[in-house]
N, C-alpha and C positions, 0 to 999 in steps of 0.2 A: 785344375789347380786354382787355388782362392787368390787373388792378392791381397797384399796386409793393406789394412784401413789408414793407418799414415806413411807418407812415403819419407822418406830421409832425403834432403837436397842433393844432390850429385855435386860431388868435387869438381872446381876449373879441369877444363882441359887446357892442353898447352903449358909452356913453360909454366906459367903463372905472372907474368909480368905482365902482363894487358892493362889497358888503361880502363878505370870503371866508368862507366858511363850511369848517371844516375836515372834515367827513364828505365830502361829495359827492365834491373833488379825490381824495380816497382810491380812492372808489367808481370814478372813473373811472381812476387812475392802474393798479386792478387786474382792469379790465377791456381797457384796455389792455397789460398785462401776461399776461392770460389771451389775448388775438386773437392775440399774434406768437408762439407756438408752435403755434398752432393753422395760421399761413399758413403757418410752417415746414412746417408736416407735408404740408401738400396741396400747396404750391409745391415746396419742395425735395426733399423725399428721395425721393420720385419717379424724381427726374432721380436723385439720390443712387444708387437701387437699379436704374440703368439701367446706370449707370456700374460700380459694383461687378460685375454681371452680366455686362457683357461684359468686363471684366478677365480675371473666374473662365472662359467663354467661352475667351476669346483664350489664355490660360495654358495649359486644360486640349489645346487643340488644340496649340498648341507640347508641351505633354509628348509628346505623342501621336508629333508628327513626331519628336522627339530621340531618342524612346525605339524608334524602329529597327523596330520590332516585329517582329522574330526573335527568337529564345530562342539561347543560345548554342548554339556545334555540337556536336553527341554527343562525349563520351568517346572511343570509338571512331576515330572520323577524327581526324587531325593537320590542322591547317591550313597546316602549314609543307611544303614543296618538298621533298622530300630525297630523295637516292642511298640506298637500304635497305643495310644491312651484313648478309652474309649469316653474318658469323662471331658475332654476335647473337642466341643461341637461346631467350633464356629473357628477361622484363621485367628492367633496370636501372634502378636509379633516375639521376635526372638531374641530374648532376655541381651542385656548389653546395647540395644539398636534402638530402646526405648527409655523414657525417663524410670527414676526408680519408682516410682510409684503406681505405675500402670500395670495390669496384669498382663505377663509374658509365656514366653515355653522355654524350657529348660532342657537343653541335651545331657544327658549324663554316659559316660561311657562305664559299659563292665569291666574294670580291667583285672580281675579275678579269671583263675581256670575255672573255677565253680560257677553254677547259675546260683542269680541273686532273687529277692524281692525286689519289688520297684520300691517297697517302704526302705527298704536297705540304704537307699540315695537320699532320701526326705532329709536327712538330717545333713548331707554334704549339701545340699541344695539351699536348705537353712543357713548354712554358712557362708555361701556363695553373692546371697539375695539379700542377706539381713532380715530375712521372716522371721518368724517363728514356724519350729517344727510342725505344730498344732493346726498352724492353718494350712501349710501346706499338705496335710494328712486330709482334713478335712474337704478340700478342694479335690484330690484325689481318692474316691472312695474304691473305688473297684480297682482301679489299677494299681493298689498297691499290696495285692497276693497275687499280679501279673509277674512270674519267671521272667529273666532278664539272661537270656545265655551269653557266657564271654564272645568280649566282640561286640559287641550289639549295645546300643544308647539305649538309654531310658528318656522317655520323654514326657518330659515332670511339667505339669500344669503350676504357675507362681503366681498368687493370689495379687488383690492391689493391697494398697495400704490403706484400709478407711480411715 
């Protein structure tokens, strides 16, 4: 059987007419002040440090699952879909990451059920970049009767601006 964590002071015994005496009430008033932190300690935080534990528990297994645990993918690999451009010989940087005027690479995505031309994109790409269509064809010779299947980026070479 538990006892309850506060106790209620017990009623005088005896008639009730006694005389108070002002030490003793003291005496017990701080002995009952010294018991309830003492129940506190054995009763509750116990349960207190059961409860925080499995929080830290339950938390650290949720990081666990969220955090995927893969490391990102190499450098190396693209994770993106794409038609390779083969008039492409040397790294570009990637349009938006550069000034306007430097020559970039261009992702374009098929979002068509049909397969495209890569020329099919030249003209959104024109619009994107502020080219002209003409040079962007022209920079792109072969790759633009490359099939472009849905899903899959186009990767459109973008001229500088002489």
């Amino acid at each position: 059987m538990t006892e309850p964590i506060f106790k209620a002071p017990l009623p005088p015994q005896g008639n009730g007419f006694t005389s108070p005496q002002p030490q003793e009430p003291k005496k017990e008033q701080e002995e009952q002040n010294q018991n309830v932190p003492q129940d506190l300690k054995q009763k509750i935080l116990p349960y207190l440090w059961y409860v925080l534990g499995g929080c830290f528990f339950l938390g650290l297994i949720f990081g666990i699952m969220m955090s995927g645990g893969d490391s990102a993918p190499p450098a190396q690999e693209c994770p993106l879909k794409y038609v390779r451009n083969p008039d492409i010989q040397k790294a570009y940087p990637l349009c938006g990451r550069t000034s306007n005027t430097n020559e970039c690479v261009l992702f374009i995505m098929n979002t068509s059920r049909y397969d495209a031309y890569a020329e099919d994109f030249f003209q959104r790409a024109a619009d994107l970049t502020e080219r002209s269509r003409i040079l962007i064809s022209t920079d792109n010779p072969t790759y633009s009767k490359l099939n472009i299947p849905p899903g899959y980026f186009a990767q459109i070479k973008i001229p500088s601006t002489r």
